[in-house]
C-alpha positions in Angstrom: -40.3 35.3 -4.9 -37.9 38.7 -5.5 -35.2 37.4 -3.1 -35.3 34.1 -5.3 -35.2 35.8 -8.9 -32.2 38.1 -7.4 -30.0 35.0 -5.7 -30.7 33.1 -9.1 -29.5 35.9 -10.8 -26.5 36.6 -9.0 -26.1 33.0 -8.9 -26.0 32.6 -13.0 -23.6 35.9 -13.1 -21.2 34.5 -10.4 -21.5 31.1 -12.2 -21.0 32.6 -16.4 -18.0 34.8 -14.9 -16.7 31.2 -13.7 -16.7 29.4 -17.0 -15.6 32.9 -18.6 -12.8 32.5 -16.0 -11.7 29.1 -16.2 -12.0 29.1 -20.2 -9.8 31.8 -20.5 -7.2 30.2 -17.8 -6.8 26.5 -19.9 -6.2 28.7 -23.2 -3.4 30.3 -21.7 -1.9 27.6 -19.9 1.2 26.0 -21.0 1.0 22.2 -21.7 1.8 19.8 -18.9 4.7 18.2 -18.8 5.2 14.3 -18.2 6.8 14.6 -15.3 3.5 17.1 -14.1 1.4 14.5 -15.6 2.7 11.1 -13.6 3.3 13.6 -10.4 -0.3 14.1 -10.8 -1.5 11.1 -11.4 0.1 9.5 -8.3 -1.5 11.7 -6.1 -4.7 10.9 -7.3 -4.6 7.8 -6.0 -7.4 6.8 -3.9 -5.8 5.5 -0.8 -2.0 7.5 -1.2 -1.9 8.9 2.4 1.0 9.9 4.7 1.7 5.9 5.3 2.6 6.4 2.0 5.5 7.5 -0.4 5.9 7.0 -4.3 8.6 8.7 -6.0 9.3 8.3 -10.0 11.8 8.6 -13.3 11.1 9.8 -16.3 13.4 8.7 -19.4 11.7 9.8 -22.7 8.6 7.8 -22.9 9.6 5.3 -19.9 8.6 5.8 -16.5 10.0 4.0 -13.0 8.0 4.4 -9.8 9.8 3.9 -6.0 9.4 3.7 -2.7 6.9 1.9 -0.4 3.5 1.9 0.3 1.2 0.9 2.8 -1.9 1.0 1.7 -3.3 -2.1 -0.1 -3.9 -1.5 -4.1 -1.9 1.5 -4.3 1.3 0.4 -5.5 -0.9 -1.3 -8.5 -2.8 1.4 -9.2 -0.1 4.2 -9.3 1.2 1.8 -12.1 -2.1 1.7 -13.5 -2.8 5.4 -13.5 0.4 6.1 -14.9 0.7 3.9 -17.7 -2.6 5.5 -18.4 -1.3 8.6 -19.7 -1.3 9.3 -23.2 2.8 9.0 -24.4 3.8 6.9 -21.7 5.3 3.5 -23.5 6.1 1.4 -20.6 6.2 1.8 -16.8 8.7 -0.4 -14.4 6.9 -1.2 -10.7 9.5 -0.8 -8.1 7.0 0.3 -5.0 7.4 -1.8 -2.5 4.2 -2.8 -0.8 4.8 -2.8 2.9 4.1 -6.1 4.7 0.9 -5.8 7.1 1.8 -5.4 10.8 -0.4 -4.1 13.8 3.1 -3.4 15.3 4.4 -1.3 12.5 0.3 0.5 12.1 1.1 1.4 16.4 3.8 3.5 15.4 2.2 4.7 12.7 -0.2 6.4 14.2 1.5 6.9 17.3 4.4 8.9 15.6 1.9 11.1 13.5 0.0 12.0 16.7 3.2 12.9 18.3 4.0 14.9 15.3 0.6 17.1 15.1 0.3 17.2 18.7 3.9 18.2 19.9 6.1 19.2 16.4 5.6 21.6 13.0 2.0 19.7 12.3 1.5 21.7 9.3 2.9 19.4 7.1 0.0 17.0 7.8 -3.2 18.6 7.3 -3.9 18.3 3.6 -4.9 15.8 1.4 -1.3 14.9 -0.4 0.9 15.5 3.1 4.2 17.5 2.9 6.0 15.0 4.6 5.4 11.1 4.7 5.4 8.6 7.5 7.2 5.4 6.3 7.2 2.6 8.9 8.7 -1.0 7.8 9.5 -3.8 10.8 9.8 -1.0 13.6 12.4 1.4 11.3 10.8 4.5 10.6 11.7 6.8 7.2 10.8 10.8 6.9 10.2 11.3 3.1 9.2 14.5 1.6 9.7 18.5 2.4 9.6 20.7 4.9 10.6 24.5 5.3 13.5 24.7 7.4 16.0 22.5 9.0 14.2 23.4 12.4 11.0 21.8 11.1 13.3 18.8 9.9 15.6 18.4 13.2 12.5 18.6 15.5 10.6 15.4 13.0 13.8 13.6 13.8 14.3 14.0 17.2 10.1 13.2 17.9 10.3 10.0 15.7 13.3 9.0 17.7 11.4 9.5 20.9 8.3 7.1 19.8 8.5 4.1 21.6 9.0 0.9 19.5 11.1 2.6 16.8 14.3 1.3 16.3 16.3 3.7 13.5 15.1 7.0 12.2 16.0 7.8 8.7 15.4 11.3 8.0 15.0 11.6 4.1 13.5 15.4 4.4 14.0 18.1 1.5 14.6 21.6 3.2 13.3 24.4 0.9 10.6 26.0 -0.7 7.6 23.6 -0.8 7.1 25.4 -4.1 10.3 24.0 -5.5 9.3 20.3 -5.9 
């Protein structure tokens, strides 16, 4: 019974030190920006993976979302998750949904084992990926950032090598991650 009063208590210490914590964090904090806001929003989405790739425009209150997606019911509900921020007047849908092909999943797949296996697989591992895979009719897009042109030369030259790929379009933002 002593060891269970003492972990509850250092449980309810740890835990009041928390809200103490976090309380004094949101006072301080500086309030988001829109741009912060819609980049957050997006990655929220439920099914925004590496397939995937949404970029966006802010002007004043308007917002304009692009790039493709392949994932079904993500391109509507970035829109919807967006226009769903408070100050936001109007959003213009130019995602592209990418049209379903078992052809265009096999190198999918196939290019992002190749990447983890054999090439910088950092960039995969989280949640909301560093770099995006984006696969439409056998042409295959690199979208996002990486930390050196190494990293980006050796996601080129992989892609290229997957069999079934037709053009490689490397699209990838050396520098700081930090920076985006």
């Amino acid at each position: 019974m002593n060891k269970f009063r003492s972990f509850f208590a250092i449980f309810a210490a740890i835990a009041a030190v928390s809200i103490v914590s976090v309380t004094g964090q949101a006072a301080g904090k500086p309030a988001k920006t829109i741009e912060q806001k819609v980049a957050h929003e997006i990655n929220m989405v439920a099914n925004y993976g590496v397939f995937d790739h949404i970029t966006f425009q802010v002007s004043g209150k308007n917002v304009t979302l692009n790039g493709a997606v392949n994932s079904l019911g993500t391109r509507r509900e970035a829109e919807n998750r967006v226009k769903s921020i408070p100050g936001i007047a109007s959003v213009v849908n130019n995602i592209k949904d990418l049209p379903p092909s078992s052809f265009d999943d096999a190198i999918r797949r196939q290019t992002l084992r190749t990447f983890i296996a054999h090439g910088p697989g950092q960039y995969f591992w989280e949640i909301n990926p560093d770099v995006r895979i984006i696969v439409n009719h056998g042409n295959v897009t690199l979208e996002g950032y990486v930390y050196n042109s190494g990293d980006s030369n050796t996601l080129n030259i992989l892609a290229n090598g997957i069999s079934g790929v037709f053009s490689v379009q490397n699209n990838l933002i050396v520098g700081k991650l930090d920076d985006r």
